[in-house]
C-alpha positions in Angstrom: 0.0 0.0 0.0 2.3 2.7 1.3 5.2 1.5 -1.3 2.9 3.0 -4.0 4.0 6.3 -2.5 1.9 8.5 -4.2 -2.0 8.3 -3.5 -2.3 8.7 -7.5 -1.2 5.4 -8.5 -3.0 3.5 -5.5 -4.0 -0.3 -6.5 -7.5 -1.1 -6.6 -7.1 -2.8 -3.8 -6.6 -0.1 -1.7 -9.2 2.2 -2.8 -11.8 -1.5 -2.8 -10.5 -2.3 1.1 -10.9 1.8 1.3 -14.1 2.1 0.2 -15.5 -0.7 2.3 -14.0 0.8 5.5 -15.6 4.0 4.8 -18.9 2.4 4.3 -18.9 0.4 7.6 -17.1 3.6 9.4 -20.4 6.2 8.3 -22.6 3.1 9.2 -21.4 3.0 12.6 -21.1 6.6 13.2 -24.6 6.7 11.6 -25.6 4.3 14.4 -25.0 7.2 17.2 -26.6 9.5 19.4 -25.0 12.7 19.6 -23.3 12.0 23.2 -21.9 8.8 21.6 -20.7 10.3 18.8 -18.9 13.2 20.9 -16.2 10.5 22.0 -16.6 8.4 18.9 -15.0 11.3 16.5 -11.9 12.7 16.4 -10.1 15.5 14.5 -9.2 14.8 10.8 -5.6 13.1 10.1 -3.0 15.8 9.1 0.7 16.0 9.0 0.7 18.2 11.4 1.6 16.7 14.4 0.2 18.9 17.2 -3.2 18.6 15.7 -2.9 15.0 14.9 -1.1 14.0 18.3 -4.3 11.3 19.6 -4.0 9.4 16.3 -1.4 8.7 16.7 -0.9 7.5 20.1 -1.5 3.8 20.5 -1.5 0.9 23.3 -1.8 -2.7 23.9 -2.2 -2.5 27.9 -5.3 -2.6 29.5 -6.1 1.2 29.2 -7.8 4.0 27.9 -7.2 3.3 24.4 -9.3 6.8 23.4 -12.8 6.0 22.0 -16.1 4.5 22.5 -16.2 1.2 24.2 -18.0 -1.9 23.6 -19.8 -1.1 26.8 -21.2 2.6 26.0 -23.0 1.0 22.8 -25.9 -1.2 22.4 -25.9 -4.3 20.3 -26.7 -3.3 16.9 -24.1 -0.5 17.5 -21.5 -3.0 19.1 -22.2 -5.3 15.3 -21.9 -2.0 13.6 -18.6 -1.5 15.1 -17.0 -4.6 14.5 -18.0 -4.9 10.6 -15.8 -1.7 10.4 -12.9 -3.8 12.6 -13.5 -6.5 10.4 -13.4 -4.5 7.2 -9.5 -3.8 8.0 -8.4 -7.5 9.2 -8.3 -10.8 6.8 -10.8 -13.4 8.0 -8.1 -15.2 9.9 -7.0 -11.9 11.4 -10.7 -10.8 12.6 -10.9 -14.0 14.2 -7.5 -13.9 16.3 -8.2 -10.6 17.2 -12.3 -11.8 18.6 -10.3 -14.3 20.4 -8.2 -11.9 21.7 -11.0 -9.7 22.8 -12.4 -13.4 24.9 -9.4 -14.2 26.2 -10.0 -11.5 28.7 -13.0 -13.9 30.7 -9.4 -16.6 30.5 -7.1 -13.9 32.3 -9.9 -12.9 34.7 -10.2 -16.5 35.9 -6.4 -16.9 36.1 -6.1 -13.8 38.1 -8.5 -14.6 41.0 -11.3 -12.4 39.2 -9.4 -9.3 41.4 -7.3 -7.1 38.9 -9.2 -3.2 39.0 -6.6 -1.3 37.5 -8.6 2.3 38.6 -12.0 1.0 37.3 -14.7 -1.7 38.0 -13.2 -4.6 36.0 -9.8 -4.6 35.2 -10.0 -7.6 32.6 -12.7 -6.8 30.7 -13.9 -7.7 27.0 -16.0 -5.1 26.7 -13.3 -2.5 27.0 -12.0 -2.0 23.9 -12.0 1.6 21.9 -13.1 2.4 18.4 -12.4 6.0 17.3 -12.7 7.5 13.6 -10.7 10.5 12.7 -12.5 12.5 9.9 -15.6 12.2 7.4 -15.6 8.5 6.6 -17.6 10.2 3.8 -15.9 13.0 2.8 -13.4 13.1 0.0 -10.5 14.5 2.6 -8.4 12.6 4.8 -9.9 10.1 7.8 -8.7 7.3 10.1 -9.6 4.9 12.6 -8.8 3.1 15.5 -9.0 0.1 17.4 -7.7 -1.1 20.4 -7.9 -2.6 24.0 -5.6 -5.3 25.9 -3.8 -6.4 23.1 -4.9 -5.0 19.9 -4.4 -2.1 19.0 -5.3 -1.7 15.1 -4.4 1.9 13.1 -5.6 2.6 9.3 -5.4 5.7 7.5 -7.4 6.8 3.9 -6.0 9.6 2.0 -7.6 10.3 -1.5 -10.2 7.5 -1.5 -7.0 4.7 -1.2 -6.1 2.6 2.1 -2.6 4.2 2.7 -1.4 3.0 6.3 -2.7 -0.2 8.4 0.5 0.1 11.0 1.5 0.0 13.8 -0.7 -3.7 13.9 -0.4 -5.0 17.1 -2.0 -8.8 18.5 -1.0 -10.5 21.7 -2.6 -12.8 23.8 -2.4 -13.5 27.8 -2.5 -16.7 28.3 -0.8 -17.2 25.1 -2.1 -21.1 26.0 -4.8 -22.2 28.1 -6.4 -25.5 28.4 -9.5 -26.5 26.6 -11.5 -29.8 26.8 -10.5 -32.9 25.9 -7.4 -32.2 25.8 -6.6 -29.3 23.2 -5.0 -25.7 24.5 -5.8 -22.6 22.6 -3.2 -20.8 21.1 -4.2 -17.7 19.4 -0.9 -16.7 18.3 0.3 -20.3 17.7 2.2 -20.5 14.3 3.0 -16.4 15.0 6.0 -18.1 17.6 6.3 -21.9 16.6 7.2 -21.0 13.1 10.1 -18.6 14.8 11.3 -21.2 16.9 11.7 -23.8 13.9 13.5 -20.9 12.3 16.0 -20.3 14.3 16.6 -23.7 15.5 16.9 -25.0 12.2 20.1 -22.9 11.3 23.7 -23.6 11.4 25.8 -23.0 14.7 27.8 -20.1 13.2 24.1 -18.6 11.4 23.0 -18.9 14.8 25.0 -17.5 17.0 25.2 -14.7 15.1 20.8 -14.1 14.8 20.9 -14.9 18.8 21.3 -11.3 20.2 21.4 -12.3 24.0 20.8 -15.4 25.9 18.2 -13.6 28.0 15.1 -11.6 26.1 13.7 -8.5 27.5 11.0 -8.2 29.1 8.6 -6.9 26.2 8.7 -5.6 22.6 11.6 -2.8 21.5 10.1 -0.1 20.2 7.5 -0.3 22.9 4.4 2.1 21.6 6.2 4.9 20.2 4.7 7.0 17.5 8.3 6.7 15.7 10.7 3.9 16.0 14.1 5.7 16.4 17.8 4.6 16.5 18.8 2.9 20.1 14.8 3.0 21.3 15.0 0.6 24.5 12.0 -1.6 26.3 9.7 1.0 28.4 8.6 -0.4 31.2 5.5 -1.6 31.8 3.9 1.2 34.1 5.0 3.7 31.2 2.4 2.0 28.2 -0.5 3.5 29.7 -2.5 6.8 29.2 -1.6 8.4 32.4 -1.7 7.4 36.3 -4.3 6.3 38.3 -6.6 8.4 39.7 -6.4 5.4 42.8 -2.9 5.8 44.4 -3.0 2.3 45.8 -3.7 1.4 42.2 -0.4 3.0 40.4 1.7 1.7 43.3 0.4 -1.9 42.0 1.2 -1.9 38.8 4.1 0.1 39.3 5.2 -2.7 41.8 4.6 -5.1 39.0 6.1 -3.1 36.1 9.5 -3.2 38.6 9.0 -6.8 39.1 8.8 -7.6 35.5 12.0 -5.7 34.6 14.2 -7.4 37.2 13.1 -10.9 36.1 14.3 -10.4 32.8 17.6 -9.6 34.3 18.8 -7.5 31.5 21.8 -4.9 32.5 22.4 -1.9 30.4 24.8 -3.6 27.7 22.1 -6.3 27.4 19.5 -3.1 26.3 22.3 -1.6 24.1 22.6 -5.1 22.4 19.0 -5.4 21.5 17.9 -1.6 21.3 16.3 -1.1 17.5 19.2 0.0 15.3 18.5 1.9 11.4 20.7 -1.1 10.2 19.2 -4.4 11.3 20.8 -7.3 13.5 21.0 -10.5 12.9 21.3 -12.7 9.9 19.9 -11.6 6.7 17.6 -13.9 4.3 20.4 -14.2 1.5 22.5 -16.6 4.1 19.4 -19.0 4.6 18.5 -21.8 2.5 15.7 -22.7 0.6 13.2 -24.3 3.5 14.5 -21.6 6.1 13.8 -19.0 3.4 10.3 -20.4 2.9 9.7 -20.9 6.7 10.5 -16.8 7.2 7.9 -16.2 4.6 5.4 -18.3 6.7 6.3 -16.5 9.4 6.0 -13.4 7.5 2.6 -13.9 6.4 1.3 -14.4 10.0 1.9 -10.8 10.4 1.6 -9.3 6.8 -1.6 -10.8 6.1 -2.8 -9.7 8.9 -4.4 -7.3 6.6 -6.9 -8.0 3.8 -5.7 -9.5 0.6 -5.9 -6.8 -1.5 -3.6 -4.4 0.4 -1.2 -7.3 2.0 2.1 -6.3 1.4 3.5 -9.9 1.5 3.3 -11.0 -2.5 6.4 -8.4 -1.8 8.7 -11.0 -0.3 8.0 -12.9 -3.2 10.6 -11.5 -5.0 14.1 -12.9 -3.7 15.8 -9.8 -3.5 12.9 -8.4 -1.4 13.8 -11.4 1.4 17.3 -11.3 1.4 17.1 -7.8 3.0 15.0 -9.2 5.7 17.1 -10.0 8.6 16.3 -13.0 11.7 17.1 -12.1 15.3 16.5 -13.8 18.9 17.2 -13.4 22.4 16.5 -15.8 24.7 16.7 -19.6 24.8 14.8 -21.9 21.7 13.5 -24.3 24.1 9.3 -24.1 23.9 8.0 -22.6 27.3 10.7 -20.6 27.8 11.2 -16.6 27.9 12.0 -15.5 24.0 11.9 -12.4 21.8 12.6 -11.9 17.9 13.0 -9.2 15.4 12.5 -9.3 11.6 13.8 -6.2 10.1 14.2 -4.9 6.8 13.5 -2.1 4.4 9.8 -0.7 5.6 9.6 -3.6 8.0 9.9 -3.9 11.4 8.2 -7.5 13.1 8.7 -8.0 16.8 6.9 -10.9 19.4 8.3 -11.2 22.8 6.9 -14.0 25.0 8.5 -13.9 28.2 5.9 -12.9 31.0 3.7 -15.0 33.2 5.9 -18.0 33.0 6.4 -17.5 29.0 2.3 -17.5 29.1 1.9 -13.8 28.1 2.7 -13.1 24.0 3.2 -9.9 21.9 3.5 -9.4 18.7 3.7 -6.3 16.2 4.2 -5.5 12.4 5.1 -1.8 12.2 6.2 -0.1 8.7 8.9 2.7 10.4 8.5 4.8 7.2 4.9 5.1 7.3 3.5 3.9 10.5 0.3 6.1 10.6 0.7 7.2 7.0 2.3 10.4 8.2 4.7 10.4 5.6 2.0 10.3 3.2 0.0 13.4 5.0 3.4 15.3 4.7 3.6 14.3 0.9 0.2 14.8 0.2 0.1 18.6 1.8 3.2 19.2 -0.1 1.4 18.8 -2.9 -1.5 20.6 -2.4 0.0 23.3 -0.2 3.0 24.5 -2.0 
């Protein structure tokens, strides 16, 4: 999508997956009573930053994600809503992310039913945010958002083409739980397993080389900056969330738990330097794999890349040989299932990160950002170039 870099020669497919989204979007806003539709709406995507500063700001913590909730909406509305969710997501993606959304009941249950974090359920399903920027029916610039404990789900439209769909963020806590007979659900299954046989099907000297530590830290890099920037370390947990508690009691928990979380990763300072997110990406690059590993990273590629519907996917892209050599594999941690790991897969316009390393290894991330365009602002600054100069 955003490698067409002008809005002028967008694909079909991005003005098709476009046009849909804006048709579910007015739908929804349609669906509204004025009070709803006060925190529904936001301001209209622009380049410039200070008036375009809650778009892009995004989360995958169990806060206020900015928007109207599942709760504050009646049924029809809450169906309205999610057609527009699923009208930026694949059909395997919608349903990982609706399992996603469930998994809160799992995590309440694991917890004791007790976590409050400042409001009357802290694991809750029903709190997750939708927010459009803009006139879903206009012919100028609009956005939305989704997002709640782990998903958060950004698209832009510029010109009547789908022009950004990143930062796309899934995780899952428990990232396995039991179900009958037998089976455990694992949302985010073939996301990690697929890594795993990756890396542990390379050469000793290939390996040691895409192995950045033997400890991973604690969560993704590039945390949820608006930017990813040169030697960007882990925030800590208590820092991912739209401001403190009102409760003090409250921010003294999770503060006690974002502490505890850090020093059980047991990463020192040279440990962040060695896997802080670098412009020239660490690892081992595609051209040194072979022909399975090669295929197995564009597996693994496609459970993040088509994420996205098929006709704005960006994956057909690694198609091309070249295209995959520049991609480049790396891990911290140990390769043993159940314990704490983290990877990267870096490359021109691609960053991919998945850390699974909390609540025993029971607690995954994962995240497909484009750096060059998260959020289309590059293509807002383009696009008022144009029509401002």
């Amino acid at each position: 999508m955003a490698d067409l870099g002008s809005t002028a020669r967008a694909g079909a497919g991005a003005r098709e997956v476009a046009a849909r989204m804006g048709e579910a979007a007015a739908a929804w806003l349609d669906s509204l009573d004025p009070a709803q539709r006060a925190t529904a709406g936001g301001a209209a995507p622009t380049a410039q930053e200070e008036t375009d500063a809650e778009r892009r700001r995004w989360f995958y913590t169990p806060t206020d994600h900015g928007g109207l909730t599942m709760h504050q909406q009646r049924p029809a509305q809450q169906r309205a809503a999610m057609r527009l969710v699923a009208s930026g997501l694949s059909a395997p993606a919608y349903g990982t992310v609706a399992t996603v959304m469930g998994l809160e009941n799992v995590l309440d249950r694991t917890e004791g039913f007790v976590a409050r974090f400042d409001r009357e359920r802290g694991r809750d399903p029903g709190m997750y945010h939708l927010r459009v920027f803009g006139d879903p029916t206009g012919t100028g610039s609009w956005g939305w958002r989704f997002g709640g404990h782990h998903v958060s789900l950004n698209n832009l439209v510029v010109d009547g083409a789908l022009v950004a769909c990143t930062p796309c963020f899934l995780g899952a806590d428990p990232a396995r739980s039991p179900l009958l007979g037998g089976a455990e659900l694992r949302p985010l299954a073939r996301v990690e397993d697929l890594a795993r046989e990756l890396v542990r099907s390379l050469r000793p000297e290939l390996a040691a080389r895409a192995t950045l530590l033997p400890r991973a830290p604690s969560d993704i890099v590039a945390g949820n900056r608006t930017r990813v920037a040169e030697g960007d370390r882990v925030i800590p947990l208590a820092g991912i969330w739209r401001g403190r508690f009102a409760d003090d009691a409250e921010q003294q928990r999770l503060q006690a738990a974002s502490d505890a979380i850090d020093e059980a990763s047991g990463l020192d300072g040279a440990d962040h330097e060695a896997v802080a997110i670098s412009s020239a990406p660490k690892g081992v690059p595609a051209a040194e794999l072979d022909a399975g590993q090669r295929e197995l990273l564009r597996a693994l590629l496609g459970t993040y890349l088509d994420r996205a519907p098929a006709e704005v996917s960006p994956l057909a892209r690694y198609a091309d040989d070249r295209a995959l050599d520049e991609v480049h594999v790396a891990w911290a941690g140990p390769t043993a299932p159940g314990e704490p790991h983290y990877y990267r897969l870096q490359g021109p316009r691609l960053l991919v990160e998945w850390d699974n390393t909390q609540r025993g290894a029971n607690h995954a991330h994962s995240v497909w950002r484009d750096p060059t365009t998260d959020f289309g602002i590059d293509v807002l600054a383009a696009h008022r170039a144009r029509h401002h100069a």
